[in-house]
N, C-alpha and C positions, 0 to 999 in steps of 0.2 A: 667452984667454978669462977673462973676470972671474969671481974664488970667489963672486962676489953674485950669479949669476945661476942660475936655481935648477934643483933638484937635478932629472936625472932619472928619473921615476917617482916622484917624493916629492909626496904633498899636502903645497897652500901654498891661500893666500888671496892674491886678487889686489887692491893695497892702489893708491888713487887717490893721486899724489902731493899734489897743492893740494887735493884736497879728503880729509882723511888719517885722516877717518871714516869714509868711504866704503869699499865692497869691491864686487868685484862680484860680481852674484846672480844665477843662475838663477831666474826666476819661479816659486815655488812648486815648484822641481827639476822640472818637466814636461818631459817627450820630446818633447812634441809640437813636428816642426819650426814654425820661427818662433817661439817662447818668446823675450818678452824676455828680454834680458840688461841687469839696471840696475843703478846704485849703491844701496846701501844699507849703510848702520850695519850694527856686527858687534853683534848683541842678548846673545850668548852660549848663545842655544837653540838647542837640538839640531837641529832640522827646519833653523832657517836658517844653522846651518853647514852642512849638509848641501848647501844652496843655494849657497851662498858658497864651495866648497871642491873646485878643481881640479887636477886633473895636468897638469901638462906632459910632454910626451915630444919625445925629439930626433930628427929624420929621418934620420938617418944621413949625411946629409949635411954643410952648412958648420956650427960648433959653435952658431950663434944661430939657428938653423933650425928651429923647433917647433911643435906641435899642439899644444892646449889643452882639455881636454874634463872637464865636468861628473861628476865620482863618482856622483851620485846616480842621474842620468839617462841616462848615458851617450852621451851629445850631445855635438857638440862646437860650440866657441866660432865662429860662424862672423861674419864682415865680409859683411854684405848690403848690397853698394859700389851698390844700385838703390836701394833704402829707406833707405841711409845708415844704419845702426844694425847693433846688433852682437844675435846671438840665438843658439839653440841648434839645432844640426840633425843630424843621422844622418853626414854627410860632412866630414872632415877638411880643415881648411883650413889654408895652413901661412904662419905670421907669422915676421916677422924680428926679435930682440928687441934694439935700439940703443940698449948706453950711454950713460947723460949724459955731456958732458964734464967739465962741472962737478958732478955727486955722484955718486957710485959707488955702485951699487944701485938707480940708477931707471932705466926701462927705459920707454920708445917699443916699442909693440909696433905695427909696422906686416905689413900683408898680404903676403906672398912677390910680389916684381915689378913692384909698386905705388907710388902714394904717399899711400895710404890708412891712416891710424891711428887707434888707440882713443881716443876723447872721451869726457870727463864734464863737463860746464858748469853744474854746481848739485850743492848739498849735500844736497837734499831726496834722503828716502825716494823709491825707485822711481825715479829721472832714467832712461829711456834715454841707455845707453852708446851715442854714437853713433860712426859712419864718417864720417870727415873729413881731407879732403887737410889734409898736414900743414902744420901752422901754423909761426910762428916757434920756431924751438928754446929759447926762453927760456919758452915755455910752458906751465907746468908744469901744466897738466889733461891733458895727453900722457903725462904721464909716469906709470908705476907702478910697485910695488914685490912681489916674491912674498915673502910670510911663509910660511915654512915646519912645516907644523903636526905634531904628532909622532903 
């Protein structure tokens, strides 16, 4: 298991590799299932770290094996593989977090069983993170990174 893959139970920020301003955001931290989940700039305001700032937890199962879910809202990070986009819902969905070969500490997080991964394809405020069969492995808008927040 790689020490870069993050802690669990610890809030992190979820960091876009290519696009490395990016994090991703709960919509205004809303409950309400289906809330986007987009990229956006870390502003350093309270409400949008709030936004921006997830748990991981491990299933007990294989060590890359985890849930993902909103602090704020208490939602979790779900792959809506119909809408192809990623949002916020009540039910736990469980992704597989796949080292790069080439840089240690970026992470493909695809959906448990799948071959469906996290997208961001623009820098702009608000991009829907989307669901997309994974690309070529040299791609690095697949890739992210968890900053670990204290």
């Amino acid at each position: 298991m790689s020490d870069k893959l993050p802690k669990d139970g610890y809030s992190c920020k979820i960091q876009n590799v290519f696009y490395n301003t990016q994090h991703a955001d709960l919509e205004r931290g809303s409950s309400a299932v289906g809330t986007p989940i987009t990229g956006h700039t870390d502003d350093g305001s309270f409400e949008g770290g709030d936004n921006r700032t997830f748990m991981v937890s491990y299933t007990g199962g294989a060590e890359d094996l985890v849930t993902i879910i909103n602090l704020k809202s208490k939602t979790y990070a779900s792959a809506n593989t119909l809408r192809m986009k990623l949002e916020g819902n009540g039910s736990p969905v469980v992704y597989q977090l796949i080292e790069s070969q080439l840089s240690q500490g970026e992470f493909i997080i695809r959906k448990q069983n799948t071959n469906f991964v996290w997208y961001l394809d623009s820098d702009w405020n608000k991009t829907q993170i989307r669901i997309v069969p994974a690309p070529a492995e040299t791609d690095k808008k697949q890739y992210w990174k968890f900053v670990q927040q204290e």
